[in-house]
C-alpha positions in Angstrom: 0.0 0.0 0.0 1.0 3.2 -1.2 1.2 5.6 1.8 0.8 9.4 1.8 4.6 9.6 2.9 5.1 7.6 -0.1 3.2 9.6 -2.7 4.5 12.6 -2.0 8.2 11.5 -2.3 7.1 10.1 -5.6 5.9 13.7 -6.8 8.6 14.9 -5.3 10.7 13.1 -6.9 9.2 13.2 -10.4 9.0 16.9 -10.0 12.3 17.4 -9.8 13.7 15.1 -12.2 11.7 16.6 -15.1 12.6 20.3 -13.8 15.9 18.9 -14.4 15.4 17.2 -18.1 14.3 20.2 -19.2 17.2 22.1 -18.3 19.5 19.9 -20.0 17.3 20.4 -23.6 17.9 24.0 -22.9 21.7 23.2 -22.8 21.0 20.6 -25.7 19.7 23.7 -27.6 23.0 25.4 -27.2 25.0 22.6 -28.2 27.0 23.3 -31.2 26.9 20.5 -34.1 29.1 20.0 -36.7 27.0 17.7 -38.9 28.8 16.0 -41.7 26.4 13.9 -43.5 27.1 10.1 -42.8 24.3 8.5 -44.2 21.9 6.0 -42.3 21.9 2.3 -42.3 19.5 -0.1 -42.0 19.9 -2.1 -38.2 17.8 -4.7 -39.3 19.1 -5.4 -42.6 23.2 -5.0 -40.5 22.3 -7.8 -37.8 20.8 -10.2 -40.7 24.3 -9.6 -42.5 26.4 -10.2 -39.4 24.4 -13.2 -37.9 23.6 -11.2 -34.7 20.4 -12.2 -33.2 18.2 -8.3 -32.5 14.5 -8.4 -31.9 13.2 -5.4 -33.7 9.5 -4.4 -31.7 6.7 -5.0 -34.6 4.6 -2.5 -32.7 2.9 -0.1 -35.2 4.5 3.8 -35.0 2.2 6.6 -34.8 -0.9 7.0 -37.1 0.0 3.5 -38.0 3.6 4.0 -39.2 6.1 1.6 -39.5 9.2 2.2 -37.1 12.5 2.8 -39.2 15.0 0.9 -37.8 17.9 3.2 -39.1 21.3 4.3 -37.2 24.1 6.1 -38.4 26.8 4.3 -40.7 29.8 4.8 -38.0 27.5 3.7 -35.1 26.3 0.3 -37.0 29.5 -1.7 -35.8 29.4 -0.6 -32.1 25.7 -1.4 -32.6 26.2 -4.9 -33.7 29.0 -5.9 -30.8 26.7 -4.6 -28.0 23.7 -7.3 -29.3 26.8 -9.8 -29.3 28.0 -9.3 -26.0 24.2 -9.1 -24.5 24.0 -12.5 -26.5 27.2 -13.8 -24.8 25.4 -13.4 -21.4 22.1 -15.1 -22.4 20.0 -11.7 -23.4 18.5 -10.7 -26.8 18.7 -7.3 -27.5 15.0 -5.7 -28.9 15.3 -2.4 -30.3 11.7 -0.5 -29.9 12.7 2.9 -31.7 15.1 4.5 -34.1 15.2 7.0 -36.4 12.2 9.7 -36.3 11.0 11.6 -39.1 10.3 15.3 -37.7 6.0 14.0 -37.8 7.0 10.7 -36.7 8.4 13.4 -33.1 5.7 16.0 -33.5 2.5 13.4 -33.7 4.4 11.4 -30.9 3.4 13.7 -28.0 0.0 13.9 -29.4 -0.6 10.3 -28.9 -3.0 9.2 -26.1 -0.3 6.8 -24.9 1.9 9.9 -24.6 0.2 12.6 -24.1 -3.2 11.8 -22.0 -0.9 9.9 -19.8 1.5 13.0 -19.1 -1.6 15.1 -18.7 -3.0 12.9 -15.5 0.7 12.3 -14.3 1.0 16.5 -14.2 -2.6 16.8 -12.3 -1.3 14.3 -10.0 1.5 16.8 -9.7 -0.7 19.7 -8.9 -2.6 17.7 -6.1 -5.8 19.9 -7.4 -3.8 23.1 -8.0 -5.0 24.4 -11.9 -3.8 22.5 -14.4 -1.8 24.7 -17.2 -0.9 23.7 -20.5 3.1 25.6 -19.7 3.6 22.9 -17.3 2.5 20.2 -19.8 4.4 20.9 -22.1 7.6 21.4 -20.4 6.9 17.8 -18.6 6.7 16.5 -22.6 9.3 18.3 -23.8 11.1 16.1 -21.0 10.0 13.1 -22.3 9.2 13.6 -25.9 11.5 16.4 -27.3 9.9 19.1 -28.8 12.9 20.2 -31.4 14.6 18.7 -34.1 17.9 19.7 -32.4 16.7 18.3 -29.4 15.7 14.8 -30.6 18.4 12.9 -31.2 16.1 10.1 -32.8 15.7 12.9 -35.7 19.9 12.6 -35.7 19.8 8.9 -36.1 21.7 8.6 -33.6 19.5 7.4 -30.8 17.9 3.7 -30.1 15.4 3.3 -27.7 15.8 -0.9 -26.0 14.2 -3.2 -24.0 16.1 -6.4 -23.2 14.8 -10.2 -23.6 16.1 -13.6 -21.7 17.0 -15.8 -24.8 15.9 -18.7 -22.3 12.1 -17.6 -22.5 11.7 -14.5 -24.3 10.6 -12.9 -21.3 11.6 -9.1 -20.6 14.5 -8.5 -18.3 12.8 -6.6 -15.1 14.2 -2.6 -15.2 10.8 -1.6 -13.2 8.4 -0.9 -15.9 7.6 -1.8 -20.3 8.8 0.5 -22.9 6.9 3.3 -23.3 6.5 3.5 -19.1 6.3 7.4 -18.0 6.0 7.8 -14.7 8.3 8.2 -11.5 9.8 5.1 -12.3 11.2 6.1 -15.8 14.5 8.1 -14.3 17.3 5.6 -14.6 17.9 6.5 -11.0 14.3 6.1 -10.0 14.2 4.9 -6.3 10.8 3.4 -6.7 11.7 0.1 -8.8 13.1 -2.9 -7.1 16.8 -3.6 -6.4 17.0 -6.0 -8.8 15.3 -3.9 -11.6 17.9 -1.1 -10.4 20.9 -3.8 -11.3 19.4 -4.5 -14.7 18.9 -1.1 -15.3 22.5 -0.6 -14.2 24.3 -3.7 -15.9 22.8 -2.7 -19.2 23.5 0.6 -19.5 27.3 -0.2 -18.2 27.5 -2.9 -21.0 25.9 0.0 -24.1 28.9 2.1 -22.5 31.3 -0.4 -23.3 30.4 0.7 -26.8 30.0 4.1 -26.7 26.8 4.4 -26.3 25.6 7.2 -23.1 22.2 6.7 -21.4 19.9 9.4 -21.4 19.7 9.8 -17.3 15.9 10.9 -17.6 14.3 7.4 -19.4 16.0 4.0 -18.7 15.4 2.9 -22.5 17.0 5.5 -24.5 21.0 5.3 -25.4 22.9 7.6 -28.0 26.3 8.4 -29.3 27.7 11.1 -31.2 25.3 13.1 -30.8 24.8 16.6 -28.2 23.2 14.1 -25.5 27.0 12.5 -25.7 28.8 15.8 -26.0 26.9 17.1 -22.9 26.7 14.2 -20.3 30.1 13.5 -21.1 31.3 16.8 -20.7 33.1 16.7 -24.3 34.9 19.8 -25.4 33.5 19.4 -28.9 30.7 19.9 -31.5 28.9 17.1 -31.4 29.2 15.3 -35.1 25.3 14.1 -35.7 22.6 16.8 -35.8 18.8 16.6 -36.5 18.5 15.1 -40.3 16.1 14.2 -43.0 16.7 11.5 -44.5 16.2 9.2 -48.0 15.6 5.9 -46.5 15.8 4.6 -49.8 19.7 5.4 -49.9 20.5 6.2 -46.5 21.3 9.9 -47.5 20.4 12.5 -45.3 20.5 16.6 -45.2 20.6 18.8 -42.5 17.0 19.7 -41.1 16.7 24.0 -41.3 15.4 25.7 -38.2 16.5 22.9 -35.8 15.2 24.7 -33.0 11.9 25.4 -34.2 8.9 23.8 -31.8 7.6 20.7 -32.9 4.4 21.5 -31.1 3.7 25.2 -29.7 2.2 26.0 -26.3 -0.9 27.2 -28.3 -1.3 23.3 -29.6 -1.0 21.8 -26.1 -3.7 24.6 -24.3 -5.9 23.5 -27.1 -5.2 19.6 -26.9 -5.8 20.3 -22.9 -9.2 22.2 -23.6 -10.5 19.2 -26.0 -9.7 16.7 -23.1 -11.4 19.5 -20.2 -14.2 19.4 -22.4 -14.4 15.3 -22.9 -13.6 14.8 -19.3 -13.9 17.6 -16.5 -11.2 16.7 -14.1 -13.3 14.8 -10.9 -14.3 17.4 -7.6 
């Protein structure tokens, strides 16, 4: 049983880590980016060359999208000899997001499985207090960035995982699914099991054994090269992968214009808020 103790350190605590993952996109903004155009490669096609047993998730994108399952060329190799090494220890890798089309991250926060479930997680927040579509939005902009130079899915340099036992199939226990958002999604979230905290610890040690950095905020989400990397690792460098469009026909990509334009503007959200008001008054 939850108790009121309880529930307020897990407000607490969710408060404050979102306050502080939407300071870092403000530094992420700032971060200069020296893209060079490596083209993208297809991670599905790369482990059927190279033998190495991924799971890709077959869970439909947003408005019914396929996910594209595309990382950058230089990252494909340190890709491939992660899965190997989670093989070695009797785990299947299963990537459940790549690369993101600008849409693909805009229509993302509209979801209901993003954004109604943000919603009720800031009125739980507010303990009654008004809700305001500000705070919304900087909550999602936490979880669900709201710029292309932000996003570093839209760099093809991101991968979002979840990890399998090869025994059974069965998920490896990191305290909550992929797409979980709640006071448990912080890697460092206090709230999840010790044993779920060693999973969540052993895996990301084993993707920084390949370069890969763990976004601190969401315990799915690993990147490299990109200003998340440049940033939590304190590099005194442009990063080299910024926010890209890309031919996934040829792997060819060019530089997105206005990277710091919002993907969805305060004026969307109040609206999106006043639809759901109107559906369902919050309860008295």
């Amino acid at each position: 049983m939850t108790t009121p103790s309880d529930s307020a350190a897990r407000r607490d605590f969710w408060a404050r880590r979102m306050d502080e993952a939407y300071a870092f996109m403000q530094r992420v903004r700032q971060q200069p980016v020296h893209e060079g155009g490596e083209p993208l490669r297809s991670l599905v096609e790369a482990a059927q060359s190279a033998g190495v047993e991924v799971a890709f998730s077959s869970r439909p994108h947003v408005q019914g999208l396929p996910r594209l399952y595309f990382l950058r060329e230089g990252l494909v190799a340190a890709f491939l000899a992660a899965a190997r090494e989670m093989a070695g220890r009797g785990w299947v890798m299963r990537v459940e997001d790549g690369f993101r089309t600008r849409d693909m991250q805009r229509q993302l926060a509209l979801q209901p499985y993003t954004f109604d479930i943000i919603r009720e997680r800031v009125r739980w927040e507010l303990e009654g207090q008004p809700l305001t579509a500000d705070l919304v939005l900087r909550r999602m902009s936490a979880l669900v960035a709201n710029a292309p130079q932000v996003g570093t899915h839209m760099a093809g340099s991101a991968l979002d995982l979840s990890v399998l036992d090869r025994a059974n199939g069965d998920e490896i226990d990191r305290g909550g699914s992929y797409l979980e958002l709640s006071e448990l999604t912080p890697m460092d979230s206090p709230f999840v099991s010790l044993a779920a905290q060693a999973n969540r610890a052993a895996i990301t040690a084993l993707m920084a054994r390949h370069g890969f950095v763990a976004y601190p905020w969401e315990f799915w989400h690993y990147s490299r090269g990109d200003a998340y990397e440049a940033i939590l690792q304190g590099l005194d460098q442009p990063a080299r992968y910024g926010p890209v469009d890309v031919d996934l026909a040829t792997g060819q990509v060019q530089s997105i214009q206005a990277p710091l334009e919002q993907l969805n503007s305060l004026e969307e959200i109040a609206s999106r808020l006043e639809q759901a008001l109107r559906v369902a008054p919050p309860a008295r």
